[in-house]
Rosetta silent file (secondary structure, phi, psi, omega in degrees, C-alpha in Angstrom):
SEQUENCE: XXXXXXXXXXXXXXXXXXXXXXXXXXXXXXXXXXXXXXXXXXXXXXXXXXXXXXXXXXXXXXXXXXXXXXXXXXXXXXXXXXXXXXXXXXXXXXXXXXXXXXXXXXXXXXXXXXXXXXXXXXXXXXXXX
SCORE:     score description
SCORE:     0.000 S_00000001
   1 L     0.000  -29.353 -176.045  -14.991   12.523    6.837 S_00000001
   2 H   -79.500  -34.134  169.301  -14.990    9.485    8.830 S_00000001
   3 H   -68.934  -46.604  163.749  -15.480    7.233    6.378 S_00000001
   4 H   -53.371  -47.352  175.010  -12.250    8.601    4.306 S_00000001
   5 H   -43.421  -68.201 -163.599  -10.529    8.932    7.265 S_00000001
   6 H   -64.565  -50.606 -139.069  -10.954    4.830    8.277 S_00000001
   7 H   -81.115  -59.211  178.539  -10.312    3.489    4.307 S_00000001
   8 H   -25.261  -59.318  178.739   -6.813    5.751    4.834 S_00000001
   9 H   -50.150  -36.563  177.910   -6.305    4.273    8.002 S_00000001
  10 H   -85.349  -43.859  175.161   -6.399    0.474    6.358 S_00000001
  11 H   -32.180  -74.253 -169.546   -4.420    1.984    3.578 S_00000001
  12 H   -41.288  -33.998 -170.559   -1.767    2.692    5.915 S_00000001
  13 H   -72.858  -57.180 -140.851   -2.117   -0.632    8.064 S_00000001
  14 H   -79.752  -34.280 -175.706   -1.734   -2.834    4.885 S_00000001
  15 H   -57.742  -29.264 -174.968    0.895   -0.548    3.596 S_00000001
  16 H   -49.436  -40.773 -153.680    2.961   -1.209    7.145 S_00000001
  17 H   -85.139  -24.441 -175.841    2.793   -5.407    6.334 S_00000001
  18 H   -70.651  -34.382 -161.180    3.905   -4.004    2.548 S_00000001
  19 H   -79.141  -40.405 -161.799    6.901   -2.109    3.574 S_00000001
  20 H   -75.167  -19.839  164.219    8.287   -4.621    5.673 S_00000001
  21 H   -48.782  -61.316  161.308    8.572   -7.030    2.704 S_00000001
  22 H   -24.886  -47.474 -138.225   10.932   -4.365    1.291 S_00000001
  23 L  -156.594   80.934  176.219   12.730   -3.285    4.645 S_00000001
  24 L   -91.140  -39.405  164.754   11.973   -6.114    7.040 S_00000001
  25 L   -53.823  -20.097 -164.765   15.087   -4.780    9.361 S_00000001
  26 L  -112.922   81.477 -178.300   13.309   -1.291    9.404 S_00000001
  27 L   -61.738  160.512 -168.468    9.807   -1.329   11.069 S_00000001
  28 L  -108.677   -6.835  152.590    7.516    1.173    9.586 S_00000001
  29 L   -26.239   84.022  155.786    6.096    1.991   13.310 S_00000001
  30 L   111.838   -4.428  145.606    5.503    5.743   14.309 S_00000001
  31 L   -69.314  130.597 -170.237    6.592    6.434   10.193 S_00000001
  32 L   -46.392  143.968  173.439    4.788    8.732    7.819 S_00000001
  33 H   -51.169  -64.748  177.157    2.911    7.327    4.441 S_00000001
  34 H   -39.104  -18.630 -169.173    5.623    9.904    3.235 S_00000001
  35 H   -98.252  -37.054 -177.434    8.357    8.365    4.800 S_00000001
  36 H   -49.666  -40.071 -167.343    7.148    4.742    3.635 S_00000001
  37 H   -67.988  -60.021 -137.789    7.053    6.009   -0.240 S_00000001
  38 H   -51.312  -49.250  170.289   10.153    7.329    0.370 S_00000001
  39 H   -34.601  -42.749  171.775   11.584    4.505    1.168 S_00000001
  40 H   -75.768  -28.185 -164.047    9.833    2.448   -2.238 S_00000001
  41 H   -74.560  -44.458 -169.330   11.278    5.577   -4.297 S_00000001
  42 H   -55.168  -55.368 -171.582   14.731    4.589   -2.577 S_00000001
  43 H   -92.365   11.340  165.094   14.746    1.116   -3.324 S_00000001
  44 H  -100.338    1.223 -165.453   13.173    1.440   -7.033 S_00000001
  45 H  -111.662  -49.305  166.716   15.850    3.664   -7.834 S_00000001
  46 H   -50.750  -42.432 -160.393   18.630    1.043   -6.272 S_00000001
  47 H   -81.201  -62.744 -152.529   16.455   -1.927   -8.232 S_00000001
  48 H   -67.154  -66.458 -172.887   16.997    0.674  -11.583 S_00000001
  49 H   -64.591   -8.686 -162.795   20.961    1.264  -11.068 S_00000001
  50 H  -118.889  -12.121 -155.837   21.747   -2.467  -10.278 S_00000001
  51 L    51.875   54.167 -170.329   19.408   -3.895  -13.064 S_00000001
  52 L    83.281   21.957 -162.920   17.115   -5.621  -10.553 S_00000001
  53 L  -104.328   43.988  165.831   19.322   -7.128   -8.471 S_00000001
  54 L  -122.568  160.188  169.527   17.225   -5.516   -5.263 S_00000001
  55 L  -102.294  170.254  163.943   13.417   -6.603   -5.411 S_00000001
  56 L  -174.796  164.166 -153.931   11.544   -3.682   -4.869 S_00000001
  57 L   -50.829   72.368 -176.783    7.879   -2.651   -5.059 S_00000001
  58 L    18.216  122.705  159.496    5.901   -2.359   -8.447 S_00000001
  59 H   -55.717  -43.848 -158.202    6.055    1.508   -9.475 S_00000001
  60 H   -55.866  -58.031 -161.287    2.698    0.992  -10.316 S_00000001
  61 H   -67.493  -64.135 -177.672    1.118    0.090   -7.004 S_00000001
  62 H   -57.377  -18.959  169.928    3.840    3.101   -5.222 S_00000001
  63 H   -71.436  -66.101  178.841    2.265    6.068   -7.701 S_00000001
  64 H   -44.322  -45.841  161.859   -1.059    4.937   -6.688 S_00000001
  65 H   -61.511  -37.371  164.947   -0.110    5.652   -2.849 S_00000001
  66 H   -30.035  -63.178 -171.094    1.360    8.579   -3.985 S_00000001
  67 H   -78.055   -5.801  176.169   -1.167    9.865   -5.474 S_00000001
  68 H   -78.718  -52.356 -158.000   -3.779    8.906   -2.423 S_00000001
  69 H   -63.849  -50.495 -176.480   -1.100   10.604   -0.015 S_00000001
  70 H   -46.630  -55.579 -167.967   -1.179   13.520   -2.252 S_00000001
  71 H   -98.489  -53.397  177.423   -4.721   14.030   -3.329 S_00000001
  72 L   -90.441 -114.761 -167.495   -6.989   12.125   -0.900 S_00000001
  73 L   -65.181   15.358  149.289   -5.160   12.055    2.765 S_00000001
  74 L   -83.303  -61.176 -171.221   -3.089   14.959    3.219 S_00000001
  75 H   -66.938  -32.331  156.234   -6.137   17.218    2.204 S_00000001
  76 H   -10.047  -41.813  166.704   -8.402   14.845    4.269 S_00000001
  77 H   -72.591  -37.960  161.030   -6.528   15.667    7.454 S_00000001
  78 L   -50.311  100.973  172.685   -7.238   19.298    6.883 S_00000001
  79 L   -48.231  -31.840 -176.760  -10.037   20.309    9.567 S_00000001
  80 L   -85.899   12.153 -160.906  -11.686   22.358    7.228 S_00000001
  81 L  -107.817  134.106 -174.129  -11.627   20.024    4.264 S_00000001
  82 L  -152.081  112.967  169.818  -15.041   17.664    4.561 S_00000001
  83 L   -86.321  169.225 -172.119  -15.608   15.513    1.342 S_00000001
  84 L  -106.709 -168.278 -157.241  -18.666   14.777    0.010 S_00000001
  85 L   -90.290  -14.816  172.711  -19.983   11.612   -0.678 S_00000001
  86 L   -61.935  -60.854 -177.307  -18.958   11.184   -4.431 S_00000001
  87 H   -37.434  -61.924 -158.821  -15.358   11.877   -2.835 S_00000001
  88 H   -75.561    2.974 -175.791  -15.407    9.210    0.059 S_00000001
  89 H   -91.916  -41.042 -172.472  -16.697    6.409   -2.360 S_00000001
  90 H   -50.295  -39.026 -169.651  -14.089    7.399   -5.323 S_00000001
  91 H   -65.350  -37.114 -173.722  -11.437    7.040   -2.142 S_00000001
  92 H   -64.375  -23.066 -174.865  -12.639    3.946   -1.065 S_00000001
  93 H   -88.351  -35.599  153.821  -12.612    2.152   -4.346 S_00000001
  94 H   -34.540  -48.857 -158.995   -8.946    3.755   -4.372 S_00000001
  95 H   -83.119  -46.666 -167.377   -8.121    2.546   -0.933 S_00000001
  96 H   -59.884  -58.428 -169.626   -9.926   -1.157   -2.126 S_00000001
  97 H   -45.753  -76.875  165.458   -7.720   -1.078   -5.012 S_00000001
  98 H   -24.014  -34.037  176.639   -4.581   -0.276   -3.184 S_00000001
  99 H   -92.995  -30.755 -171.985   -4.864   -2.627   -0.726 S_00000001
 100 H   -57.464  -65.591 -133.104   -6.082   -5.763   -3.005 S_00000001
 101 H   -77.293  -23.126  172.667   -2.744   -5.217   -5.050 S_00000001
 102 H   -63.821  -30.062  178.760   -0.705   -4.900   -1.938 S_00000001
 103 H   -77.239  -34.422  154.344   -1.855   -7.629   -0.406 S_00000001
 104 H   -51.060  -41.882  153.938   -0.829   -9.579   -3.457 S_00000001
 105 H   -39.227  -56.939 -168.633    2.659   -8.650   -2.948 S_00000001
 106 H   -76.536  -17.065  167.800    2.297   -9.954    0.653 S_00000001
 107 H   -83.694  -23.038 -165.377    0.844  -13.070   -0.256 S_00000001
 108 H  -102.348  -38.670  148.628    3.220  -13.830   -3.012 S_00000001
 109 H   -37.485  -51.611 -173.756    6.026  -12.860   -0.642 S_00000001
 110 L  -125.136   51.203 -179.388    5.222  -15.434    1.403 S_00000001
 111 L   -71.157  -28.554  172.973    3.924  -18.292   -0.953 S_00000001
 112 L   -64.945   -8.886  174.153    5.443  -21.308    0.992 S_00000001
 113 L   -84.207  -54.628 -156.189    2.834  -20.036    3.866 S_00000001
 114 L  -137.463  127.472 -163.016   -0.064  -18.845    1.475 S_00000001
 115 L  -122.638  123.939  161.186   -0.179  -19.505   -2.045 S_00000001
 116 L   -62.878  162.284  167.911   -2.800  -18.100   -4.470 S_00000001
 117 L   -68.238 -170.902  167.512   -5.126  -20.528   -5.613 S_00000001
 118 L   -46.681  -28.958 -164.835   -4.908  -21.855   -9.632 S_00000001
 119 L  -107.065   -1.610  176.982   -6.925  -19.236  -10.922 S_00000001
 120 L    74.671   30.256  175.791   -5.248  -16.991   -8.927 S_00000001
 121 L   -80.243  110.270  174.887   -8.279  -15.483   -6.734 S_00000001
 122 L  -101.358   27.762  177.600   -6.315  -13.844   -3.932 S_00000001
 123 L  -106.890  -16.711 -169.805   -9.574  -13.698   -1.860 S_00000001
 124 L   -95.480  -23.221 -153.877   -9.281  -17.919   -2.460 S_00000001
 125 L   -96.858  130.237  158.840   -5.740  -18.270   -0.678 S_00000001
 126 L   -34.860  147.610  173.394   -5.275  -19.297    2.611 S_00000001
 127 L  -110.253  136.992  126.247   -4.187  -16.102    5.098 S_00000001
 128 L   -18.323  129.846 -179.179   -0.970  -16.782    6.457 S_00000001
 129 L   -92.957    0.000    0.000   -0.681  -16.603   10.757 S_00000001
């Protein structure tokens, strides 16, 4: 339980530095993973009716938190719910996944600080202060 618990919790952190690319006026302090998606469904929908002329978050990347907040941390949170060990690895390679691609977003946001390298290794890239 603990370990699912902490890869959520870094979900959630990385998602915070994610959202604010999106909504940099709106900190994502003391708001719900739910309230964060909502927020990506809001401005993919805006990005849809204007033909892009909002950026707004991969769908791809926002189903996959969906689908953690759905499946993996809302039952997680449930005292009686205690995953087994198949569970907390499948999350974590979820959670790893989620966070690599987010963090691409945040590096590519802010390529005059941090730039991938040539081959595009975002583990190779300078971090940003």
């Amino acid at each position: 339980v603990a370990a699912a618990f902490h890869v959520m919790r870094a979900v959630e952190s990385v998602m915070d530095r994610y959202h604010a690319i999106y909504f940099p006026q709106r900190p994502p302090k003391h708001r719900t993973f739910g309230d964060i998606l909502a927020d990506f469904d809001r401005i993919q929908l805006a990005s849809t009716q204007h033909a892009g002329s909002q950026p707004a978050p991969p769908e791809r990347i926002t189903r996959h938190l969906d689908q953690m907040r759905s499946f993996d941390r809302n039952p997680i949170i449930h005292p009686r719910e205690t995953p087994s060990l198949d569970d907390a690895m499948m999350l974590f390679s979820s959670g790893q996944n989620a966070i690599v691609a987010m963090a691409r977003g945040i590096v590519a946001a802010s390529a005059p600080l941090a730039a991938p390298s040539q081959d595009n290794n975002l583990l190779a890239a300078p971090i940003a202060p």
